[in-house]
C-alpha positions in Angstrom: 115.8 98.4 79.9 117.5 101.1 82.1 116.6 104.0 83.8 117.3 107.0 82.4 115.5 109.8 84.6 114.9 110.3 88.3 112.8 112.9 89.7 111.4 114.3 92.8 109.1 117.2 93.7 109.5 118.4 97.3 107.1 121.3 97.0 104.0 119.5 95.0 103.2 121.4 91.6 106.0 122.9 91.1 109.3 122.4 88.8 110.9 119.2 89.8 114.5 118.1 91.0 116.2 115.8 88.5 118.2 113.4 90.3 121.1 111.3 89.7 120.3 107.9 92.3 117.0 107.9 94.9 116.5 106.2 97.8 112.7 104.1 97.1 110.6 104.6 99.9 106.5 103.3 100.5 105.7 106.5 99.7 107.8 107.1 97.0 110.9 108.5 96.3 112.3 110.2 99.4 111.0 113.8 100.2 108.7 113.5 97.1 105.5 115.5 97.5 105.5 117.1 101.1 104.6 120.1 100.6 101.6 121.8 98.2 100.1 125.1 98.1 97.0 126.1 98.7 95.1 129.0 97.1 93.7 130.6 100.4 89.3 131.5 99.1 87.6 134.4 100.7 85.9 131.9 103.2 89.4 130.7 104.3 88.9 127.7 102.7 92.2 125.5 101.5 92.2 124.5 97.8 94.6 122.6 96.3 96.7 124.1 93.4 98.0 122.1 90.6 99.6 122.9 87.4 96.2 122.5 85.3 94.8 125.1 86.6 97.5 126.9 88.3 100.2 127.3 85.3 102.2 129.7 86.7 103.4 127.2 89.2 105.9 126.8 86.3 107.5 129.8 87.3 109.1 128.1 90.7 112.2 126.1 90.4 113.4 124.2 93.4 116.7 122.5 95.0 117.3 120.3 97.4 120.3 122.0 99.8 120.8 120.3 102.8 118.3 120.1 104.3 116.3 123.0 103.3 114.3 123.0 99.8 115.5 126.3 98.0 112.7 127.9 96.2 113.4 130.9 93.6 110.6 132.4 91.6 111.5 132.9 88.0 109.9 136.0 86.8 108.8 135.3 83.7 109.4 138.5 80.4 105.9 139.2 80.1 105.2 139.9 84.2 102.3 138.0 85.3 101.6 139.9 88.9 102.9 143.2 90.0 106.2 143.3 90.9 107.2 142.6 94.3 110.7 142.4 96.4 109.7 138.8 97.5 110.1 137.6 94.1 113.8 138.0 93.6 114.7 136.7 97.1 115.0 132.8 97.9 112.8 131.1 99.9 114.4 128.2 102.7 112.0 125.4 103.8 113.3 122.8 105.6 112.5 119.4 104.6 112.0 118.3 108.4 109.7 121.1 110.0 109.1 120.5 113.7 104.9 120.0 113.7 104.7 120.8 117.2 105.0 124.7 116.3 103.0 124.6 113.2 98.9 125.2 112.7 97.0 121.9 111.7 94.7 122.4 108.6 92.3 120.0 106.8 93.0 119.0 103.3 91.0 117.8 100.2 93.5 116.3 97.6 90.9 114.1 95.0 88.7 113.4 97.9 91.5 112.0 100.0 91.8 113.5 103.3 94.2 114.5 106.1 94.8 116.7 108.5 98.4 118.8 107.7 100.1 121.4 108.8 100.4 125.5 107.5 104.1 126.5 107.6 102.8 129.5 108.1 103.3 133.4 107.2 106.9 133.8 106.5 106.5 131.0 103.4 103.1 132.4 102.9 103.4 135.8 102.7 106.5 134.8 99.7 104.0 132.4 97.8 101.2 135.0 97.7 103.6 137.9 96.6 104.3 135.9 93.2 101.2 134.7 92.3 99.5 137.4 93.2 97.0 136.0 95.8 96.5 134.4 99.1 98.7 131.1 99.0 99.6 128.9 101.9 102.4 126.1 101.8 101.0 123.3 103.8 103.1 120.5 105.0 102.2 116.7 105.5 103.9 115.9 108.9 102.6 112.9 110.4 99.5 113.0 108.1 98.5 110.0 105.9 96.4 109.9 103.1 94.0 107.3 101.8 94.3 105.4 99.1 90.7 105.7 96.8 89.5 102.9 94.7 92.2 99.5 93.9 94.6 101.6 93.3 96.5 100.0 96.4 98.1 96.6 95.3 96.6 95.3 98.6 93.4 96.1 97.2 93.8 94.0 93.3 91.5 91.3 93.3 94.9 88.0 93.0 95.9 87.9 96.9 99.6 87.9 98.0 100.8 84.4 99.0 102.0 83.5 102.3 105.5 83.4 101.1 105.3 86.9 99.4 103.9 89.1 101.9 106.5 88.1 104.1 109.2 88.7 101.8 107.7 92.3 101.1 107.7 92.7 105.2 111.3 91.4 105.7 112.4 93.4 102.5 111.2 96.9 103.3 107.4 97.1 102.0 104.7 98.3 104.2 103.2 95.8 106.6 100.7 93.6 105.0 97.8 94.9 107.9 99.0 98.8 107.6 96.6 100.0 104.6 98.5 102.0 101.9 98.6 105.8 102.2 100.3 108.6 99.9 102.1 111.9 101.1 100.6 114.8 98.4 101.0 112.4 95.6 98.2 112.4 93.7 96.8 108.8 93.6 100.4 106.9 94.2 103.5 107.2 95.3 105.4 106.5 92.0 104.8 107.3 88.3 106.2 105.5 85.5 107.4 106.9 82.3 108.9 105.7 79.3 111.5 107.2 76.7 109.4 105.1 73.9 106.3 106.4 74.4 107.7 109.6 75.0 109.2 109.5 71.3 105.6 109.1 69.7 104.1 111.9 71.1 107.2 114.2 70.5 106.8 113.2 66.6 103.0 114.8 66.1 104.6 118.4 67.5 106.3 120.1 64.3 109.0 122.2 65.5 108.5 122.0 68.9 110.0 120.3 71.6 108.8 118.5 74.3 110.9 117.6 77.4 110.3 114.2 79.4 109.3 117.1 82.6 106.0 117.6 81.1 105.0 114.7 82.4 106.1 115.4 85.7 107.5 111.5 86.2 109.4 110.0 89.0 111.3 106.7 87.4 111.9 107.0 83.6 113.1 103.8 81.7 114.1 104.0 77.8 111.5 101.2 77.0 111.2 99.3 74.1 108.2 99.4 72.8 105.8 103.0 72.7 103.0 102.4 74.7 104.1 98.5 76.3 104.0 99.9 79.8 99.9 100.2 79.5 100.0 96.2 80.2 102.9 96.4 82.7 102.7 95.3 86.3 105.4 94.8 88.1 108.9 96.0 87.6 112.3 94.9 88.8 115.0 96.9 89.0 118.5 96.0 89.3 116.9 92.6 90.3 116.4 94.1 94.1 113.4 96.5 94.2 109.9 95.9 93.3 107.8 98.6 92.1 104.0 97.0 91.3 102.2 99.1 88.7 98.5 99.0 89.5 96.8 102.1 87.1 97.6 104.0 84.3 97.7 107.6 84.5 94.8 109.9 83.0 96.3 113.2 81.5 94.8 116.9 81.8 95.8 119.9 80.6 99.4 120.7 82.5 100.8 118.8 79.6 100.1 122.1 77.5 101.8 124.6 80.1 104.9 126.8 78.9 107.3 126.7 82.2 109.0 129.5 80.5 105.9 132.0 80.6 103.3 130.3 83.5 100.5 130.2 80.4 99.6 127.8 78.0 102.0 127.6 75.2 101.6 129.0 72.0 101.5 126.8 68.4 101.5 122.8 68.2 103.3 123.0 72.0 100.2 124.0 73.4 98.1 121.0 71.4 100.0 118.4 73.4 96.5 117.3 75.4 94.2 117.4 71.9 97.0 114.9 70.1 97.0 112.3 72.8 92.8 112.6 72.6 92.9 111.2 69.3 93.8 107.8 70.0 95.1 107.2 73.5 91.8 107.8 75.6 92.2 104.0 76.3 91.3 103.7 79.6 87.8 102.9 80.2 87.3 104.3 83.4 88.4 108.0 82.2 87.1 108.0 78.4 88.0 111.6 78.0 91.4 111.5 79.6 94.4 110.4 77.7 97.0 107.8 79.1 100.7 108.6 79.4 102.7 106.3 82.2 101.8 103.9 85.1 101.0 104.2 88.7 103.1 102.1 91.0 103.8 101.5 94.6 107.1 100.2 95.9 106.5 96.3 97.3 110.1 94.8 97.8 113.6 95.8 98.4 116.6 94.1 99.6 117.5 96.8 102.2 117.1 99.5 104.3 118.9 102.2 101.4 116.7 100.8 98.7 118.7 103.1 96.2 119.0 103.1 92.2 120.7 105.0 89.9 120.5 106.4 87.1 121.2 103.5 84.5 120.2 100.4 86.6 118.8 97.7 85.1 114.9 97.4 85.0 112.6 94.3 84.1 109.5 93.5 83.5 108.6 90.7 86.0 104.9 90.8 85.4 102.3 91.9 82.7 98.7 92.2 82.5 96.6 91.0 79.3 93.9 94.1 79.5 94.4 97.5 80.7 93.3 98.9 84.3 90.3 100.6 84.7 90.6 104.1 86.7 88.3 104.1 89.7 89.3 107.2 92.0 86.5 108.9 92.8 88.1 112.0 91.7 85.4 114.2 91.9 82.6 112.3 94.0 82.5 113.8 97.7 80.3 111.0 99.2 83.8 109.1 98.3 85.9 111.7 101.0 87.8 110.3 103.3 91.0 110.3 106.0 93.0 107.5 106.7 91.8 104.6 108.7 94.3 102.9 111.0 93.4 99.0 111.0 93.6 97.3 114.1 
């Protein structure tokens, strides 16, 4: 198999950057995920906005220049907000902002935890003129998030050997006593998409088309056979990196989302969500979510770049016999947490 997409998404929920080569990073591919916005509530409470709920995130498309992100809103024919001079201007955010300047804020991403940063009103005074209503960028910094349930490879139940936990040290994994955290990904640093599967699903929509962005990936590989990577677990690619695939990923709604208009699409393009329910709710830790692609965390590479391309060579090293079982506590508060630093 080969890759066939890379993507990244500086500024979390919005369009992505396709890429032609990556570097791999432990928390995914580098500058992936950030940034997010926040809807800012009456109480001044942060919320997290993604795409399921937030659809008009479609309507920001983003570039990596330098190093600044480049963020221009695309106003959509039917207008969605009153119109505003903020929305035809481009917004700069550098990729590196210095924290020591910026206002700390708390952070609730799927019950996992972390004390960010606001970039403050320059970035969101632009955010809240397109959408409408009090937005905040908020940026990672030095800020960790936890890991929730075995989604962690250092928390699957087969332990590393001796041998292999010093080769993932040596080779540019995480230290084997440093416990797993994630940027604003949502439960892991990389997901895993295939051309295959993405075939199937394209076949139920009559006359419509549906792009591999839906999915909002980060490595895409052709594949072989539709649905094969639901048993996949580890990944080799270009026989130097290591990407360990420890979940599959539950679906929601965003799937359904016209990024031409910021609303739900209209005809079978809007139905993508209801045709996966009818047979791939396979996972038995999410029965009403369908699967589309694998979590994964990168676990070995051969030096300090660590960067593929666009048509490297990927393998499956390592398959399981039965499918994972989803056990984020997505929506349990008793669950919340921030990052613990093991001694």
């Amino acid at each position: 198999m080969k890759i066939t997409e890379l993507w990244v998404y500086p500024i979390k929920g919005i369009r992505g950057v396709q890429l032609d080569s990556a570097e791999l990073c432990p928390q995914g591919i580098q500058h992936d995920r950030r940034f997010m916005l926040c809807k800012v509530e009456e109480s001044g409470h942060l919320s997290k906005m993604q795409l399921a709920r937030y659809p008009e995130c479609s309507l920001f498309a983003q570039e990596i220049v330098g190093d600044s992100i480049r963020v221009r809103y695309l106003i959509p024919e039917q207008p969605l907000v009153p119109s505003a001079p903020e929305q035809r201007k481009v917004l700069e955010v550098p990729l590196e902002p210095d924290i020591k300047v910026l206002d700390t804020a708390d952070v609730n991403l799927h019950q996992s935890l972390v004390a960010a940063y606001r970039m403050g009103e320059t970035y969101d005074t632009w955010f809240s003129a397109c959408f409408g209503f009090d937005v905040a960028l908020i940026y990672i910094g030095d800020g960790k998030r936890p890991v929730l349930g075995s989604f962690s490879p250092k928390s699957q139940p087969a332990p590393k050997s001796w041998f292999a936990s010093m080769a993932s040290h040596v080779m540019g994994g995480q230290a084997d006593d440093e416990e797993d955290w994630l940027t604003f990904t949502d439960c892991a640093p990389f997901l895993v998409t295939t051309e295959k599967s993405l075939e199937n699903v394209s076949a139920r929509l009559a006359g419509s088309e549906l792009g591999m962005d839906a999915f909002r990936p980060n490595v895409v590989v052709d594949g072989e056979i539709e649905w094969d990577e639901d048993f996949w677990r580890e990944l080799s690619i270009k026989g130097e990196y290591k990407l360990t695939l420890t979940k599959n990923c539950n679906r929601c709604t965003s799937l359904n989302v016209d990024y031409d208009t910021g609303r739900t699409a209209e005809g079978e393009r809007g139905t993508v969500l209801k045709k996966l329910m009818s047979d791939r709710r396979v996972d038995a830790g999410a029965k009403y979510s369908p699967v589309f692609g694998r979590y994964g965390f990168f676990t070995g590479g051969s030096n300090k770049d660590n960067r593929v391309s666009v048509g490297d060579d990927v393998k499956v090293t390592e398959r399981t016999t039965k499918r994972d079982i989803w056990d984020w506590p997505l929506t349990d508060p008793r669950a919340a947490r921030y990052y613990q630093i093991v001694s």
